[in-house]
Structures are given as structure tokens and as C-alpha cells.
C-alpha positions as CSV (number, residue, x, y, z in Angstrom):
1,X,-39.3,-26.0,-36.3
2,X,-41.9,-23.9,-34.0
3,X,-39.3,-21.8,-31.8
4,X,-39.3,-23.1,-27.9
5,X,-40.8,-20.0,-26.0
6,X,-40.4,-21.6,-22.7
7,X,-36.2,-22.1,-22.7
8,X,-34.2,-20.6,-20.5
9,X,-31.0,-18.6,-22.0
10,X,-28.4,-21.1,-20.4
11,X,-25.4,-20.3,-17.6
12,X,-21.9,-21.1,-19.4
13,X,-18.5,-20.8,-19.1
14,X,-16.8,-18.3,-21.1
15,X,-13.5,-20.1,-22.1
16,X,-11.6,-17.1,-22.7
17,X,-12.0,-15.2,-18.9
18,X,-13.0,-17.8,-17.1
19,X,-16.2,-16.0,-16.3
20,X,-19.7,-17.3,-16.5
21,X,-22.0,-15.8,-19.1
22,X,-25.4,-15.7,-20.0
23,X,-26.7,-14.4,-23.5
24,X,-30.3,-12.9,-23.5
25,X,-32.2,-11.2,-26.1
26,X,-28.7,-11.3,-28.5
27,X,-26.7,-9.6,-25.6
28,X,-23.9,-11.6,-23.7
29,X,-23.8,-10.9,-19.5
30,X,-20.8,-11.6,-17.8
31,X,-21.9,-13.0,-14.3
32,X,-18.7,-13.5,-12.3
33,X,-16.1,-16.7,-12.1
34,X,-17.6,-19.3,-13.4
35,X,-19.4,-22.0,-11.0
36,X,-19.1,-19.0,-8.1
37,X,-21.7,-18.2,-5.6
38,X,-22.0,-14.5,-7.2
39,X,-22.7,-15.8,-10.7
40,X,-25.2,-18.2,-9.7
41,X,-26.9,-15.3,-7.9
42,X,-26.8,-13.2,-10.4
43,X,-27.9,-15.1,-12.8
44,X,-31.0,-16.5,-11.1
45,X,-31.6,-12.8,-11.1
46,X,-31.4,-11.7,-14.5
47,X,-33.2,-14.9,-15.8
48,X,-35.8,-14.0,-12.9
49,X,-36.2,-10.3,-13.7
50,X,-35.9,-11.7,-18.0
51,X,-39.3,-14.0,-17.1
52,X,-40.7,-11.9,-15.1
53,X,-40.8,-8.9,-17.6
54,X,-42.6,-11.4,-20.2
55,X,-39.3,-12.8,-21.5
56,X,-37.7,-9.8,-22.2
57,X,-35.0,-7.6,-20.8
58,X,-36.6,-4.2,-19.0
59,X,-35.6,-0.8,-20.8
60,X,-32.4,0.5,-19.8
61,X,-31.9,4.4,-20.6
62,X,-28.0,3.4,-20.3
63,X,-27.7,5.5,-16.9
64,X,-26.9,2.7,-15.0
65,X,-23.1,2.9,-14.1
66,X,-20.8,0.0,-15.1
67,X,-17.8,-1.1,-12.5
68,X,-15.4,-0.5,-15.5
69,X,-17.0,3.2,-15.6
70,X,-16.6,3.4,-11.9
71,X,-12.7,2.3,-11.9
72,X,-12.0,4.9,-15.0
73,X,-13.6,7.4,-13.4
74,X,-11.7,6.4,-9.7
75,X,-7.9,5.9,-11.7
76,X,-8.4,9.5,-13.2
77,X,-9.1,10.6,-9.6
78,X,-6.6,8.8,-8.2
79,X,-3.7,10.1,-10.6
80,X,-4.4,13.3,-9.5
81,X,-4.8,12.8,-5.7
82,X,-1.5,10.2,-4.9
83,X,0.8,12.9,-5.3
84,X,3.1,14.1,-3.3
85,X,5.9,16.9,-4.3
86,X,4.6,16.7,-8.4
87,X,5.6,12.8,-8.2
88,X,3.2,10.0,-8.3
89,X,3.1,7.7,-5.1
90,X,3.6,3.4,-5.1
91,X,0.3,3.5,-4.0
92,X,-1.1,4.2,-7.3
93,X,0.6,0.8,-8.3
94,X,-1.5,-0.7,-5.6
95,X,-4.8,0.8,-6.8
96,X,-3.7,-0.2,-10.8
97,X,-4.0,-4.3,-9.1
98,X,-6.6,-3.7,-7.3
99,X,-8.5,-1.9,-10.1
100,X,-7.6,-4.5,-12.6
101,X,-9.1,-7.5,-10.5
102,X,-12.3,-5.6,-10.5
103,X,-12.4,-5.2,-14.4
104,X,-11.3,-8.7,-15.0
105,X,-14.2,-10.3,-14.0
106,X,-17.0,-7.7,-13.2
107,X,-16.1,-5.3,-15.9
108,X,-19.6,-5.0,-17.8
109,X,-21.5,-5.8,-14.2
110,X,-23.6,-2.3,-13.1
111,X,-22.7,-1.1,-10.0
112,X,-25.9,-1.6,-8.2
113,X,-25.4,-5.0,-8.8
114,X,-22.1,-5.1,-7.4
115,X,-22.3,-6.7,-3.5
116,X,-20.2,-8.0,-1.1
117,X,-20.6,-11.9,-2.3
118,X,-18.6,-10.4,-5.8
119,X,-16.5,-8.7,-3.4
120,X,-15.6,-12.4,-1.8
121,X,-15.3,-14.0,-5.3
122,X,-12.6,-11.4,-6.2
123,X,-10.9,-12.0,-3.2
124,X,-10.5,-15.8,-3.5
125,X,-9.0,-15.3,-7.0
126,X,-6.3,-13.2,-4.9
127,X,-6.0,-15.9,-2.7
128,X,-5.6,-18.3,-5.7
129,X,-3.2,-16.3,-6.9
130,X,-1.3,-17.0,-3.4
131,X,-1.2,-13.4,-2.2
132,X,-0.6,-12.8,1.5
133,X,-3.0,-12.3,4.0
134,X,-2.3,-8.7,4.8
135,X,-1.8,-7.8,1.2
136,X,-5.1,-9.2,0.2
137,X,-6.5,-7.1,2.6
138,X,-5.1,-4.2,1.6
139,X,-6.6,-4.8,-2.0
140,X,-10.1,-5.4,-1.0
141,X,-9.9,-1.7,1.2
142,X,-8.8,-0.5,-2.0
143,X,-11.5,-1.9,-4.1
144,X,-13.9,-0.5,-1.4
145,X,-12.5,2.9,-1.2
146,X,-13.1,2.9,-5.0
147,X,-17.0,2.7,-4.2
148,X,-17.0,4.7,-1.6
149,X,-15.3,7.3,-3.9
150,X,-18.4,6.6,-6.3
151,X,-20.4,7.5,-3.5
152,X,-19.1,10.3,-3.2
153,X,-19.1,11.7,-6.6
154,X,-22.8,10.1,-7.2
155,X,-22.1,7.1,-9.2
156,X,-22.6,5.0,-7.0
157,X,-25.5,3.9,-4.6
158,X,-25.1,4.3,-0.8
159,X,-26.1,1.1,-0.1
160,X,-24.0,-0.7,-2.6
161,X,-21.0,0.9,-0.2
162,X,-22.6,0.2,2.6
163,X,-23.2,-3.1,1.9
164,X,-19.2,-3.9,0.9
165,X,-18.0,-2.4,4.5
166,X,-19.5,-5.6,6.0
167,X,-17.0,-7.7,5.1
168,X,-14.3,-7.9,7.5
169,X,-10.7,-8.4,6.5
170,X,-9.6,-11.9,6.4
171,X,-7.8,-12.6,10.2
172,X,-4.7,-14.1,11.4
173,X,-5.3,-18.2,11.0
174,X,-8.8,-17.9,9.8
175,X,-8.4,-18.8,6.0
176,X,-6.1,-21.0,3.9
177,X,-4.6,-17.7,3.1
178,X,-0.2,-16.9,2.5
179,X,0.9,-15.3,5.6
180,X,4.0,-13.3,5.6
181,X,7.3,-13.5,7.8
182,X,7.7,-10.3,10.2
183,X,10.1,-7.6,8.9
184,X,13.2,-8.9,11.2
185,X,16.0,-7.0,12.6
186,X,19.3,-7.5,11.1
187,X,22.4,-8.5,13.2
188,X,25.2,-5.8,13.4
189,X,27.4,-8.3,11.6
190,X,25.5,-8.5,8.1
191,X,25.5,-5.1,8.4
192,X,29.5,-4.9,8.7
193,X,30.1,-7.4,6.6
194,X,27.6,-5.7,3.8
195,X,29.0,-2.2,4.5
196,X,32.7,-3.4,3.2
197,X,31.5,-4.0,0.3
198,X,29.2,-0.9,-0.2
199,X,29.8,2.9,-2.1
200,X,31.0,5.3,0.6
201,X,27.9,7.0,0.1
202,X,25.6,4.1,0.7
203,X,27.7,3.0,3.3
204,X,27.1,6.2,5.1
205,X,23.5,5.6,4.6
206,X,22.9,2.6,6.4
207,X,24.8,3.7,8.8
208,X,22.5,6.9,9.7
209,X,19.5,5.2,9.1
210,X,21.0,2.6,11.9
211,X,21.5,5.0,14.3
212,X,18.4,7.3,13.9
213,X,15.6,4.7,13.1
214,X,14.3,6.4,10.4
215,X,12.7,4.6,7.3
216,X,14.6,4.3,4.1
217,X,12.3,7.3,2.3
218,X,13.3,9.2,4.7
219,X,17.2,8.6,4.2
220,X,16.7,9.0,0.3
221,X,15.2,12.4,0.6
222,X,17.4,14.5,3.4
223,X,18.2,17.7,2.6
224,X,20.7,20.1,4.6
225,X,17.5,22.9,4.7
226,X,15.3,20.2,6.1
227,X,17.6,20.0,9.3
228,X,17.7,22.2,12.6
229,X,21.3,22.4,14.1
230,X,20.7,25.0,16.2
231,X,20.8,22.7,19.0
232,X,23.3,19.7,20.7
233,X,20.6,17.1,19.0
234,X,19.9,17.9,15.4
235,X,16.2,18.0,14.5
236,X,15.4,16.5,11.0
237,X,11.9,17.3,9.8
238,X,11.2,14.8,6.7
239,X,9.0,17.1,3.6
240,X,7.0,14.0,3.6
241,X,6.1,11.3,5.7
242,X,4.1,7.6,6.0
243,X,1.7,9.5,8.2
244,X,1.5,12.9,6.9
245,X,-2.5,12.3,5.6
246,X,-3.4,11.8,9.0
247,X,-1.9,15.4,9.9
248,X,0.8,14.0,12.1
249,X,4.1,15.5,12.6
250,X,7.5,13.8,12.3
251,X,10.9,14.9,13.7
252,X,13.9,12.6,13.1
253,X,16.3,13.1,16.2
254,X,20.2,13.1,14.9
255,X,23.0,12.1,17.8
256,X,26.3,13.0,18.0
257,X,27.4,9.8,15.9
258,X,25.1,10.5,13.0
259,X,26.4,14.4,13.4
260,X,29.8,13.2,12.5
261,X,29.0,10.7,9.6
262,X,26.0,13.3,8.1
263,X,28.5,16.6,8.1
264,X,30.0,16.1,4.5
265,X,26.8,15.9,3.2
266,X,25.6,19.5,4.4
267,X,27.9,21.2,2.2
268,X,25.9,21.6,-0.4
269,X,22.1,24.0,-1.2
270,X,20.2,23.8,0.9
271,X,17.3,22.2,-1.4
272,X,19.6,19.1,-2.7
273,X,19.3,16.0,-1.5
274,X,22.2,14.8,0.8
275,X,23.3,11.3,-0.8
276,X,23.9,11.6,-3.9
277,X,24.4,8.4,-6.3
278,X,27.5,8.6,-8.6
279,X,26.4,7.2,-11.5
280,X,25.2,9.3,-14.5
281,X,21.4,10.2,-14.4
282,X,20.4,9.7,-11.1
283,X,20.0,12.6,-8.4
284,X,19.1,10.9,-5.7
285,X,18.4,7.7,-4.2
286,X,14.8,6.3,-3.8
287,X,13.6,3.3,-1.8
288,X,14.1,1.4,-4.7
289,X,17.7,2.0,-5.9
290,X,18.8,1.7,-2.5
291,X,17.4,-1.3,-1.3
292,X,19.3,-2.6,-4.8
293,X,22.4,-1.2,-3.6
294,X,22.2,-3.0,-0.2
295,X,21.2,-6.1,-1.4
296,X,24.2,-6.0,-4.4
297,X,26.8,-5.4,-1.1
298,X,24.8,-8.3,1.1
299,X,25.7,-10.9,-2.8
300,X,28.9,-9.6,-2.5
301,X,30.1,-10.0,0.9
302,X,28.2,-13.6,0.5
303,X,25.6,-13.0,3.4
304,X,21.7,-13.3,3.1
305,X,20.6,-10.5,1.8
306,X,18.5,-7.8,4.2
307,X,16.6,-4.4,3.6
308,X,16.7,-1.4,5.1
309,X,13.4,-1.6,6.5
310,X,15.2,-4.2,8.8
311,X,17.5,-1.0,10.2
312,X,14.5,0.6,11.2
313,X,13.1,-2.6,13.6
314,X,17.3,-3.5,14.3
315,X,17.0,0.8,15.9
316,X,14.0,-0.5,17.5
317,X,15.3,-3.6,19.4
318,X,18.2,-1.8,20.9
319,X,16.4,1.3,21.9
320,X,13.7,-0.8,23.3
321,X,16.2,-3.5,25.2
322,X,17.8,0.1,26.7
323,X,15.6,2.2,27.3
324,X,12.0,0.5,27.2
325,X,8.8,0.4,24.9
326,X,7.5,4.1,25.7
327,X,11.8,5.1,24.9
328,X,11.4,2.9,21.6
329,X,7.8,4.4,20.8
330,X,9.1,8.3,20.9
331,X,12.4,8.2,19.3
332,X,11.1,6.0,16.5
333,X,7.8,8.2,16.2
334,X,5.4,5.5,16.8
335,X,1.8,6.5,16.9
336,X,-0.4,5.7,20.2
337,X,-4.1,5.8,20.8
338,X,-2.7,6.6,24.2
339,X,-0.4,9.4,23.3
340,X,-1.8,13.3,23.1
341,X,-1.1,16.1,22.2
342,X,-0.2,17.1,25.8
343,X,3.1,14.4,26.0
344,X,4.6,16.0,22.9
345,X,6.4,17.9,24.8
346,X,7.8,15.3,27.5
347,X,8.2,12.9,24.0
348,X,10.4,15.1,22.1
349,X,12.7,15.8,25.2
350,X,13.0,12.0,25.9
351,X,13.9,11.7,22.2
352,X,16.6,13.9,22.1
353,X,17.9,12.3,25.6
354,X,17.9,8.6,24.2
355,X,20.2,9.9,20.7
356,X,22.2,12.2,22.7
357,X,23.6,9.1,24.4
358,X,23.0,6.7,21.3
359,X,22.9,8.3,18.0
């Protein structure tokens, strides 16, 4: 039978991904999700570029970077780079989703090729996948700091990155998109009830963190050398901080109250963590093993259970209902557009007035 020079390699499904693929000239071509937009495109454009080079593929000296060649190169970066005190940061985990979305489905696609309708496509299997809102957006600003990364280091074309930062994150009641509940405060009750029921040393914990504001890293990682007491108001300096890659400075203002509870603790070097679990193998708490603890004290004491994230925002609501937004702002060490350099100053002193009376 004479061989049919005028067919067209057919788009199919690829039953095992879910991704469309095209074979031409004995080589297979994943396209995207199957039936999307971004497939469609791009395979009207490799049939288009097939034809057009009389019905064969054009050379390729293999120096075309693949997306799976981007995101190995970007994860070996990236190990490096989210470190903080020789330990690995969560957001690594983060980039490991992000990164794996990308290779799922656009694994063998060359970067050049790579543009913000694939970008879209990924992001509605994220949504099918019934993320949140404000985590999907957080995924695709990974993916793109991935390219721009490439950019960077060469692999990737400027435009392909250019092209990506057009599309805008997904807003507030604008898509069939999972939006999240608001980290609540938590009522001083639950926290009573769930401190009864706590280890002394948790216990204490909570309570600081209640009185001070401060986020639950920042609890877990308190050293005596980190703390000023030369002063009425203790000054607690965190060795890290949320906003430390943005060169901002962060001092934890400690009250009379949280003097009292925090003293036992200081008796110790002055390089070992204050809180101390008990059990064997552990020498300190992390966000992880004490949002555990809380939540085994909120099961026992038969209340919903809350997180200590929700200390932070119930420190918020009663500075704020006291002493005002701007009070709330500087003792919690909020950030401002409108804030300089040339408050600090005036902020630090207006911190140290609200937990002289308060914390």
C-alpha cells in the first residue's frame, strides 16, 4: 500500500499523564493537558513548523533547554540558597510542588516554547486540585521565579520571562477558585481551658507568645543571648525573621508579665534555646511540634482546636482595641509603605510604652 504523504501526525491523549501527544518523524511530543488551549497551540505549531520544513522536523543541535532541565538546574539552586542557620527552609517544600506541576505536564516542552497560556493550563490543574486562592498564587510566583532564575543564569530567554509576568494573580471573587478563612483570634478561654491541659513548658509558651505578639518561630527559637535586659522593657532580637530578606529589622518588646514567666528559662548558655521539650531527641521546639502540642491540649480539654498563629492576631485585637492601629502596627512590627526610617525611633519608644503597661 503506497505510503499517504499528505497525513497529518494526529493530536491524542496520552492515557497514562493525561497529556496530549503528538508523534512525528518516530519521536513522541508531549503538548500540555489534553483538549487545553496550550496543547492545541502548540501543536498547530509543530505540525505547522513539521509542513513547513517539507514534512520534516528542523535540526536541533540539542541546545535548546528543556523545562525539566530548567527546574533541575533551579532545585539545585534553590537547596543551596533557602537556608537559613545550615537548616533548609519550608519554603523549599513549596518550590518541590510548584516544581513538580511544571514537570508533570511540560517536562519534555523547551523553554522557549513555554508561555503564559501553559502557565494558565498549570494553574487550572491547581485549581482542580481545589487549592486556595492565595496558595495558587503563591505557586505560579514560584513557577515564575523559576524562569526568571533561568534568565538569569542564561537558560532561559528574556522574553519567555517577560511574557509569564503578564499574568496577574487570580483576585478575590474573580474565579471558581477555594478561598480560605482569615487566621482568627482565639478567645482567652480556649486558651485557659487548653493551657490546663498543656506541659509547663508549653504552657509558658503560649503564654509569652500571648503577651508579646510574636510568631510561633519566633517562640521556638529564643535564646537568653538573643535578649537585652539592660533595660525596664526587655529587647528580644529574633536570629531570623519572616522579613529578614527584605533587610528589615525585628525587635520583640518583653513586659513585665512575660519578664516573670520567661526568667526560668535564662538560666541556661547563652546559645540554647529557652523551651526545651522533655522528651528524648528533641532540643527544641519548631513550628511544627508546637502547634502539635497545642492542638493535643485543645483534644484534651475538648475545645476546637487553634494555632498559635491565632496568639499573634488575638495580641493584635487587644493592642489595637487599646491603643489603636498605629499602637498595633509598632509593637507587633508590622511593615508600612508609610513608615521610615525616620519614625523608628518614635516606634520603638511607643513599643516599649504599650508592653510596659501590657506585657
Amino acid at each position: 500500500m503506497p505510503r499517504l504523504t499528505k497525513s497529518v501526525p494526529k493530536y491524542r491523549k496520552h492515557r497514562a499523564s493525561g497529556q496530549a501527544i503528538v508523534t512525528v518523524d518516530g519521536r513522541d511530543f508531549y503538548l500540555g493537558p489534553h483538549r487545553s488551549k496550550a496543547s492545541l497551540l502548540e501543536y498547530d505549531r509543530l505540525i505547522g513548523e513539521w509542513v513547513q520544513n517539507g514534512r520534516e522536523l528542523p535540526s536541533d543541535d540539542g541546545s535548546g533547554t528543556t523545562v525539566v532541565e530548567l527546574t533541575a538546574s533551579y532545585w539545585r539552586f534553590a537547596q543551596t540558597y533557602y537556608v537559613k542557620d545550615g537548616r533548609k527552609t519550608a519554603e523549599l517544600a513549596s518550590i518541590r510542588v510548584a516544581l513538580k506541576y511544571l514537570k508533570k505536564t511540560y517536562g519534555d516542552t523547551p523553554v522557549a516554547d513555554f508561555g503564559p497560556l501553559s502557565l494558565k493550563a498549570i494553574r487550572q490543574q491547581m485549581i482542580d486540585a481545589d487549592g486556595s486562592r492565595v496558595y495558587i498564587n503563591k505557586l505560579v510566583g514560584r513557577i515564575k521565579r523559576c524562569f526568571r532564575w533561568g534568565v538569569e543564569n542564561e537558560l532561559v530567554p528574556v522574553a519567555v520571562h517577560q511574557a509569564l509576568a503578564t499574568v496577574a494573580g487570580i483576585r478575590e471573587g474573580k474565579a471558581d477558585v477555594r478561598e480560605t478563612a482569615g487566621v482568627l483570634p482565639v478567645n482567652q478561654n480556649d486558651i485557659d481551658a487548653a493551657i490546663e491541659q498543656m506541659p509547663g513548658v508549653v504552657a509558658d509558651m503560649v503564654r509569652i507568645q500571648r503577651l508579646a505578639g510574636m510568631r510561633p518561630e519566633e517562640v521556638c527559637m529564643m535564646r537568653p543571648g538573643d535578649i537585652d535586659r539592660s533595660g525596664d522593657i526587655w529587647c528580644y532580637t529574633p536570629r531570623r525573621h519572616k522579613m529578614e530578606h527584605k533587610g528589615r529589622k525585628r525587635t520583640i518588646f518583653l513586659g513585665p508579665q512575660s519578664q516573670v514567666i520567661l526568667s526560668p528559662y535564662l538560666l541556661r548558655a547563652s546559645d540554647k534555646v529557652c523551651f526545651v521539650p522533655k522528651r528524648k531527641g528533641a532540643d527544641e521546639y519548631n513550628t511544627n511540634s508546637y502547634r502539635r502540642s497545642i492542638h493535643r491540649a485543645c483534644d484534651l480539654a475538648k475545645i476546637e482546636r487553634w494555632s498559635p498563629n491565632q496568639l499573634r492576631h488575638s495580641a493584635a485585637t487587644k493592642i489595637r482595641q487599646r491603643f489603636g492601629l498605629e499602637g498595633a502596627q509598632v509593637a507587633l512590627g508590622h511593615s508600612s509603605a508609610d513608615i521610615t526610617q525616620i519614625y523608628a525611633e518614635r516606634d520603638h519608644q511607643k513599643a516599649i510604652e504599650i508592653m510596659r503597661e501590657i506585657g
